[in-house]
py3Dmol code that shows the C-alpha trace and the ligand (Angstrom):
import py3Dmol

protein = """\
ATOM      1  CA  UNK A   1      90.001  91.517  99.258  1.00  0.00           C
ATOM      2  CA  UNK A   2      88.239  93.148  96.003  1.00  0.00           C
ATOM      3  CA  UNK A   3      86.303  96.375  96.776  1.00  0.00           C
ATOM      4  CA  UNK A   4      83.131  96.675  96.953  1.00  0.00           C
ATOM      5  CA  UNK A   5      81.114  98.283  93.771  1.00  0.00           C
ATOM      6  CA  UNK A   6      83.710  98.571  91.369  1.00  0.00           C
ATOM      7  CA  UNK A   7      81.991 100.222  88.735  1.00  0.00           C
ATOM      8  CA  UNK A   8      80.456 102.462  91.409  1.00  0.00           C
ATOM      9  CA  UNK A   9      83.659 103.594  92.838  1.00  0.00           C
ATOM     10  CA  UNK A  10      85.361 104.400  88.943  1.00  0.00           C
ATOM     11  CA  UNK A  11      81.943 106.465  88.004  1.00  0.00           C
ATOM     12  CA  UNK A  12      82.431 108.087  91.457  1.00  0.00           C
ATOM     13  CA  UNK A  13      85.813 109.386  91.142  1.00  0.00           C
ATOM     14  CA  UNK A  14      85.415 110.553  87.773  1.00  0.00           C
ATOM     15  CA  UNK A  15      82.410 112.858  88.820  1.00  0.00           C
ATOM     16  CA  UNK A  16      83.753 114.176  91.968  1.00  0.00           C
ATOM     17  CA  UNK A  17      86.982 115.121  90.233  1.00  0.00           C
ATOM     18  CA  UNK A  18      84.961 116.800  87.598  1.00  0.00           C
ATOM     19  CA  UNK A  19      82.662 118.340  90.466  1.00  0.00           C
ATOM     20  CA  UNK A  20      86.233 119.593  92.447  1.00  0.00           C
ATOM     21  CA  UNK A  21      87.149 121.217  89.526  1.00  0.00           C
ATOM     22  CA  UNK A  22      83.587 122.949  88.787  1.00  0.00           C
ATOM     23  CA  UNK A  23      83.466 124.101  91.617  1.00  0.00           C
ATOM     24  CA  UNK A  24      86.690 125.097  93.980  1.00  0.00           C
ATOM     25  CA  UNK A  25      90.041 126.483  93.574  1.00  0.00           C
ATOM     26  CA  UNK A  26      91.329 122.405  94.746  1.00  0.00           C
ATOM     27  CA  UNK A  27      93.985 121.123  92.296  1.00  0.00           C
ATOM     28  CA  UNK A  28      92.997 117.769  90.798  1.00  0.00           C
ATOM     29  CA  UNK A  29      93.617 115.890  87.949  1.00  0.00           C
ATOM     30  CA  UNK A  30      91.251 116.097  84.724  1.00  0.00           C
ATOM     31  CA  UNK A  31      89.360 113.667  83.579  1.00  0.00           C
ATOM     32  CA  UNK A  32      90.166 112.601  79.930  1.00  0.00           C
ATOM     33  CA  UNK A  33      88.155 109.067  79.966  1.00  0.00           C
ATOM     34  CA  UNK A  34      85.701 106.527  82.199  1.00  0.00           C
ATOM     35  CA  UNK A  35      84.415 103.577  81.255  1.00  0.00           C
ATOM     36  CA  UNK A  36      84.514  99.450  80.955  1.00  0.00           C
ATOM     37  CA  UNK A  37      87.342  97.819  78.709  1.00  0.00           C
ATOM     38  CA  UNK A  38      88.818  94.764  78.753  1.00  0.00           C
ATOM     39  CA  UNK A  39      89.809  94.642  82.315  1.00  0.00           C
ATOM     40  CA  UNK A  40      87.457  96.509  83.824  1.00  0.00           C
ATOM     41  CA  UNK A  41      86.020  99.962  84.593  1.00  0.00           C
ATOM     42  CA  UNK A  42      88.953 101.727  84.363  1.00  0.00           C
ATOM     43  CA  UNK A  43      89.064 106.058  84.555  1.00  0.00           C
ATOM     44  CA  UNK A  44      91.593 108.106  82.819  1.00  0.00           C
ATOM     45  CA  UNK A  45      93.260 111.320  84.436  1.00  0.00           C
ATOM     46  CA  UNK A  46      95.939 113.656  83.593  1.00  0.00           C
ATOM     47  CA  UNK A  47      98.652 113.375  85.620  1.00  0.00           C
ATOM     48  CA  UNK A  48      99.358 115.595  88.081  1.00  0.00           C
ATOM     49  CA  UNK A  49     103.199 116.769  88.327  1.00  0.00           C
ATOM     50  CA  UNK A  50     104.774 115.138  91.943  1.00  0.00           C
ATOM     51  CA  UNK A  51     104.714 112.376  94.081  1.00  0.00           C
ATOM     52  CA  UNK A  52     103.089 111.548  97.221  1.00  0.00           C
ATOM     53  CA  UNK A  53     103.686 113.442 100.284  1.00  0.00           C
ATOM     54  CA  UNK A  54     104.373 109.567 101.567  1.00  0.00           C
ATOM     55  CA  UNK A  55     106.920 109.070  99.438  1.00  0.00           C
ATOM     56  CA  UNK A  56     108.693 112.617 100.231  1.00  0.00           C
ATOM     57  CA  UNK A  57     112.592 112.612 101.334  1.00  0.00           C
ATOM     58  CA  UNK A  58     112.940 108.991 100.115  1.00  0.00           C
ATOM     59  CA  UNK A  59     115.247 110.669  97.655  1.00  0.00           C
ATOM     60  CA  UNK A  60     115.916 114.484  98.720  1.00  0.00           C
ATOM     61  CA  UNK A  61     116.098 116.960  95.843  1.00  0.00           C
ATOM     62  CA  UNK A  62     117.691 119.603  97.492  1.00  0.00           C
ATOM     63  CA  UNK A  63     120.191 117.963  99.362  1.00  0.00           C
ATOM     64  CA  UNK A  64     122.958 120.393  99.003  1.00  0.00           C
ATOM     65  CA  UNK A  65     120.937 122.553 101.212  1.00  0.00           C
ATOM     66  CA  UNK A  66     121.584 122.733 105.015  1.00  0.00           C
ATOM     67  CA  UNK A  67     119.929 120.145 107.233  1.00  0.00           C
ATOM     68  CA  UNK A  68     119.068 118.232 103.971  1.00  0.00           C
ATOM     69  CA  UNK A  69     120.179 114.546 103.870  1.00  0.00           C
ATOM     70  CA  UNK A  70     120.262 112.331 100.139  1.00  0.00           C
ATOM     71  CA  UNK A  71     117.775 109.887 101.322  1.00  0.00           C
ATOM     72  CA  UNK A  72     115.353 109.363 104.130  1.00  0.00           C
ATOM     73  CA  UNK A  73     115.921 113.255 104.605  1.00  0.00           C
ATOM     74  CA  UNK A  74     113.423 114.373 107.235  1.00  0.00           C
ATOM     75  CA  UNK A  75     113.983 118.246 106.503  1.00  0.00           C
ATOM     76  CA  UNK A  76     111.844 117.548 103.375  1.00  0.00           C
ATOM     77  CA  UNK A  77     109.737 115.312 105.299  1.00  0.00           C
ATOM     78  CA  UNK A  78     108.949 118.053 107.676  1.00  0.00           C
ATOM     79  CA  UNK A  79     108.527 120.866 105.518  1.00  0.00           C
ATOM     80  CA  UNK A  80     106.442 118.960 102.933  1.00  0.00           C
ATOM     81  CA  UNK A  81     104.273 117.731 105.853  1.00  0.00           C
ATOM     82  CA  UNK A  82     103.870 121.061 107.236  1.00  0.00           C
ATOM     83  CA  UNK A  83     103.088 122.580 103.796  1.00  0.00           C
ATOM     84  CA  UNK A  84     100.209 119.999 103.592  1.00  0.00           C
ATOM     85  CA  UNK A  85      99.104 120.587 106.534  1.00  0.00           C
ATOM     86  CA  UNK A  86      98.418 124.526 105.621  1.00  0.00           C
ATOM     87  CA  UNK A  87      97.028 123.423 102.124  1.00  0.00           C
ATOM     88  CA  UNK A  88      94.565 121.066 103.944  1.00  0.00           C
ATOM     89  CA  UNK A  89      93.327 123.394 106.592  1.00  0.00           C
ATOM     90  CA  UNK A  90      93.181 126.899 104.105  1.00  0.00           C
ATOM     91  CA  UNK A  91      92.897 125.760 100.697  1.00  0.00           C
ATOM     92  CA  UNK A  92      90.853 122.489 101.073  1.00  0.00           C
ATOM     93  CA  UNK A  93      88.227 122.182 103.830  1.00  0.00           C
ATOM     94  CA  UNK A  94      86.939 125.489 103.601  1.00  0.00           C
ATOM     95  CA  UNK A  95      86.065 125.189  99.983  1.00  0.00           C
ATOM     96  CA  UNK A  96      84.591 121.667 100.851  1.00  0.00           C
ATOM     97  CA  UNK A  97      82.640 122.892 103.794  1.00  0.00           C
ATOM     98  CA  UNK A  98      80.885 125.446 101.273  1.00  0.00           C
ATOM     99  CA  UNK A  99      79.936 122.140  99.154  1.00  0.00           C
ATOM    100  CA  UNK A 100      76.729 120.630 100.973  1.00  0.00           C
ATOM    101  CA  UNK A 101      73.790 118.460 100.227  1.00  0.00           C
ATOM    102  CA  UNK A 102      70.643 117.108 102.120  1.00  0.00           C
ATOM    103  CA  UNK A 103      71.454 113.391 100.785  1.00  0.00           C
ATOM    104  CA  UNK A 104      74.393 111.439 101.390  1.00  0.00           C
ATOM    105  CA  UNK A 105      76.536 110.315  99.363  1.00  0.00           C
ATOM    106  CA  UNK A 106      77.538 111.754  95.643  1.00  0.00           C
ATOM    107  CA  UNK A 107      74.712 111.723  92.706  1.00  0.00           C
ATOM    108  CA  UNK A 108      72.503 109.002  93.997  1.00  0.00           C
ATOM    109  CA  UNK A 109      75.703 106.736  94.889  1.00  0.00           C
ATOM    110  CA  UNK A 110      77.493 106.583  98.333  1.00  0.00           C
ATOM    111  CA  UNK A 111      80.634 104.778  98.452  1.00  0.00           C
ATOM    112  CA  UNK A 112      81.939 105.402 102.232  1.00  0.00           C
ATOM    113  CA  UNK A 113      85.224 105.163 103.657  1.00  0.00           C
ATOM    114  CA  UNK A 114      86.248 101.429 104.462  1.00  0.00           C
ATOM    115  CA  UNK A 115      85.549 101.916 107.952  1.00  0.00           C
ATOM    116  CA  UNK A 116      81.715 102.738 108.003  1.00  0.00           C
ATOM    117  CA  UNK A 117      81.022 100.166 104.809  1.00  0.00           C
ATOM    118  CA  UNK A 118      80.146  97.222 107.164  1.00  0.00           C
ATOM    119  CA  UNK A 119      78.077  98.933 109.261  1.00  0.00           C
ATOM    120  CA  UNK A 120      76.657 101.393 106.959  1.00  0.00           C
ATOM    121  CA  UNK A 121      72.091 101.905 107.260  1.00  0.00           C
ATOM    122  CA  UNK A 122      72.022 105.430 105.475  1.00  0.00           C
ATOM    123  CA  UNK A 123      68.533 106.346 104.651  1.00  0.00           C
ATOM    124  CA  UNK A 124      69.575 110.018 106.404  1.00  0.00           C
ATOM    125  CA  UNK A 125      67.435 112.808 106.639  1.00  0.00           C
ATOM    126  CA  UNK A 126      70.317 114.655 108.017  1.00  0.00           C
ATOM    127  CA  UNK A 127      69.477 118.382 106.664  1.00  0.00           C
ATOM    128  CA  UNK A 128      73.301 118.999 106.178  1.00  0.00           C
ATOM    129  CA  UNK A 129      76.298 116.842 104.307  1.00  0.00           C
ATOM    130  CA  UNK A 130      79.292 118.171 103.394  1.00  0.00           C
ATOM    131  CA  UNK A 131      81.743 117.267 100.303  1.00  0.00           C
ATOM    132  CA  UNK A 132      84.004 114.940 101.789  1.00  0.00           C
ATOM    133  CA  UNK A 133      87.367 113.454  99.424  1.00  0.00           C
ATOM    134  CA  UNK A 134      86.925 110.233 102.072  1.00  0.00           C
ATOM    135  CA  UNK A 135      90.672 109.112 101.655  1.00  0.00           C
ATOM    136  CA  UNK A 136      92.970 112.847 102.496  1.00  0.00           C
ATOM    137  CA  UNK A 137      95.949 110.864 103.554  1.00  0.00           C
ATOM    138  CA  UNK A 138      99.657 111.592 102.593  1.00  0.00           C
ATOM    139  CA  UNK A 139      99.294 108.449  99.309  1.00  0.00           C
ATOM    140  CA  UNK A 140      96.707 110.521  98.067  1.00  0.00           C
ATOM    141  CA  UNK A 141      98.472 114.029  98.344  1.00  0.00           C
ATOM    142  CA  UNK A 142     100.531 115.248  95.102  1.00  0.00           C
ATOM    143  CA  UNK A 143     103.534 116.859  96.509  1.00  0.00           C
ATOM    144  CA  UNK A 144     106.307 118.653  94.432  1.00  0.00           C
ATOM    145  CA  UNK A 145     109.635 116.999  95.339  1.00  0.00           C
ATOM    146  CA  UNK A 146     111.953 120.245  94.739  1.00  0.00           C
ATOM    147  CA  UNK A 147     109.652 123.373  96.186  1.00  0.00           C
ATOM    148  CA  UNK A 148     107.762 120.688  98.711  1.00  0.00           C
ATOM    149  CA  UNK A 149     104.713 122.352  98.185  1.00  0.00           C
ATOM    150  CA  UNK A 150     101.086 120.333  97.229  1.00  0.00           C
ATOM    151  CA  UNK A 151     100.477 120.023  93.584  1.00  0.00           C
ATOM    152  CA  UNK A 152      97.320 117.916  94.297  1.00  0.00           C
ATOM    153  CA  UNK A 153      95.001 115.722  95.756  1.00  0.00           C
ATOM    154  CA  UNK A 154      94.044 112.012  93.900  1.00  0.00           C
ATOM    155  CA  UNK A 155      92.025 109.218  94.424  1.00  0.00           C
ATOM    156  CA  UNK A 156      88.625 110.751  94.882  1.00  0.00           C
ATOM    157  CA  UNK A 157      86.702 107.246  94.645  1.00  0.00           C
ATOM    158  CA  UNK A 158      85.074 107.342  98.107  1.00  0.00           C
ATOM    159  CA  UNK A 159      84.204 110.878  97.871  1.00  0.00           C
ATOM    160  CA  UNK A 160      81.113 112.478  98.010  1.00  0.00           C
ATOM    161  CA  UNK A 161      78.784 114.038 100.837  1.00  0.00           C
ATOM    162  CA  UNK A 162      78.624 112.944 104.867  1.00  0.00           C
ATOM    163  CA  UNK A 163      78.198 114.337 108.145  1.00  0.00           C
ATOM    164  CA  UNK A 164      81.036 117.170 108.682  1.00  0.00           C
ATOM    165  CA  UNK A 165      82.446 115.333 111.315  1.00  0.00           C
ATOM    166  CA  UNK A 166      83.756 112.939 107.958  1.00  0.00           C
ATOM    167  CA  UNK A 167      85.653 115.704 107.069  1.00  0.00           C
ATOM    168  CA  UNK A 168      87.798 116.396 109.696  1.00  0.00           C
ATOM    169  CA  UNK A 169      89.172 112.332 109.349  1.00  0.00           C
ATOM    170  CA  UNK A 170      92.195 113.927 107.206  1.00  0.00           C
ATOM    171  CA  UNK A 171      96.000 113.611 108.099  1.00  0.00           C
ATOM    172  CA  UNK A 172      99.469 114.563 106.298  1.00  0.00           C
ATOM    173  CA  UNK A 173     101.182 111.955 108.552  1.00  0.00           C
ATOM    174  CA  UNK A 174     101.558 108.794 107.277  1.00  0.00           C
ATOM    175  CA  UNK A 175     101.641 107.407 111.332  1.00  0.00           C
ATOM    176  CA  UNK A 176      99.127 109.810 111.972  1.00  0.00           C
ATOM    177  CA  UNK A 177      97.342 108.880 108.691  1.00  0.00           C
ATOM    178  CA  UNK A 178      97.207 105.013 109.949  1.00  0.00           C
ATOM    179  CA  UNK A 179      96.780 105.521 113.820  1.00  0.00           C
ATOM    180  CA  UNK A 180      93.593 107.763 113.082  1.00  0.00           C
ATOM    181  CA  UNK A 181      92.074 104.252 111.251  1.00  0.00           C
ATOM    182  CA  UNK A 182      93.539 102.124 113.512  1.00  0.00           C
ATOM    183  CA  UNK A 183      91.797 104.243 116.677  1.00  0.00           C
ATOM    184  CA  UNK A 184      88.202 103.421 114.728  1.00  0.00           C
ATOM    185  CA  UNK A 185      88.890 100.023 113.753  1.00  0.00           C
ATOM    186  CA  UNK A 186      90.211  99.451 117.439  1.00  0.00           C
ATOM    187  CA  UNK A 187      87.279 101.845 119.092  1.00  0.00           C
ATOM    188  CA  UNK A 188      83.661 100.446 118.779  1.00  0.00           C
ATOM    189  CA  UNK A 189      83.018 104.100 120.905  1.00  0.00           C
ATOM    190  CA  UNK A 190      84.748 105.458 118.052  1.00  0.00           C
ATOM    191  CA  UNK A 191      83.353 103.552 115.359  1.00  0.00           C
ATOM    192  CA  UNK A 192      79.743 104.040 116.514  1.00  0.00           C
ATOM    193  CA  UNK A 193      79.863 107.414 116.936  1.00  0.00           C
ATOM    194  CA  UNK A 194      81.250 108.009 113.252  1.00  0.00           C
ATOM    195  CA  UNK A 195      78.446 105.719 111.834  1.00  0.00           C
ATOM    196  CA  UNK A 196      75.791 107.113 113.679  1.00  0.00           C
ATOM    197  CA  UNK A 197      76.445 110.181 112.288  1.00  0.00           C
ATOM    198  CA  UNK A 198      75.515 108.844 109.224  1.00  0.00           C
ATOM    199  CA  UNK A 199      72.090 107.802 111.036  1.00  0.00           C
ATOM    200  CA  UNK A 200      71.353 110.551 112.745  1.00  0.00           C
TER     201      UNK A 200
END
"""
ligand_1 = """\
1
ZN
Zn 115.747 117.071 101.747
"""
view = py3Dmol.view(width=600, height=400)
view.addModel(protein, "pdb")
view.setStyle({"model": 0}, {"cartoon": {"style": "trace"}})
view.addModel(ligand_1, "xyz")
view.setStyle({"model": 1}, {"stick": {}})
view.zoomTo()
view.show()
């Protein structure tokens, strides 16, 4: 299925990423070009040095250490994980929760998550959003394969501002990454009580 907004969602993640670096410590790529070629909106980044947490212990780069297995080593897996998990909670949403807005959404354009878009009505007077990245999942978190430690967060296309509640919809678990989306898709409770944030 093609997103929705396409041009939307490129112009989006090239000025939250600029915004992220304006204004917190968060590691994210640069932004060296956005625009429309010949295939599309596309938007241009530096990379940043790692690979997703997801794809951590695949190959283990340290495996001469104790506990450490070649591939599929979980002793990376759980390090790296836990190491997110720190990064996440001390480095990332506090710096985010400082970030707030009486509109929704990110300079006049709100792309949400996947799971409000069908049943999005914002037209919020909600006094208080916060700057949400909308997608915090282990594909979108940079991690260095050797020290295990983040290098930094990508994909900032659905970001912007929503309820705090949006924030806290983060997890360094791929299972736990899935099951938290799964539990909204599944839950109408669940599902209606994110959106109505959005309402209320
Ligand atoms: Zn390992």
């Amino acid at each position: 299925m093609a997103k929705k907004w396409p041009r939307q969602r490129i112009f989006n993640e090239a000025a939250a990423l600029q915004f992220i670096r304006d204004s917190t410590t968060i590691p994210v790529p640069a932004v060296i070009a956005v625009g429309e070629g010949p295939d599309g909106f596309f938007v241009t980044t530096e990379l940043i040095d790692g690979i997703p947490l997801a794809d951590i212990g695949e190959k283990c780069e340290v495996a001469t250490l104790p506990g450490h297995e070649k591939t599929k080593c979980s002793a990376c897996q759980a390090t790296a994980i836990a190491n997110a998990k720190t990064f996440v909670e001390e480095t990332v949403l506090p710096q985010l929760r400082r970030l707030t807005s009486c509109t929704t959404g990110f300079n006049g354009f709100v792309n949400p998550p996947p799971w409000v878009t069908e049943v999005d009505r914002r037209e919020s007077a909600v006094p208080e959003f916060v700057f949400c990245h909308g997608d915090l999942g282990p594909h979108n978190i940079m991690t260095d394969p050797f020290t295990l430690k983040v290098t930094g967060l990508v994909d900032f296309e659905n970001a912007g501002y929503f309820p705090s509640e949006f924030l806290e919809q983060w997890a360094v678990e791929v299972k736990g990454y899935y099951n938290m989306y799964k539990t909204m898709y599944e839950s109408p409770a669940e599902l209606s009580r994110l959106t109505m944030a959005l309402e209320s």
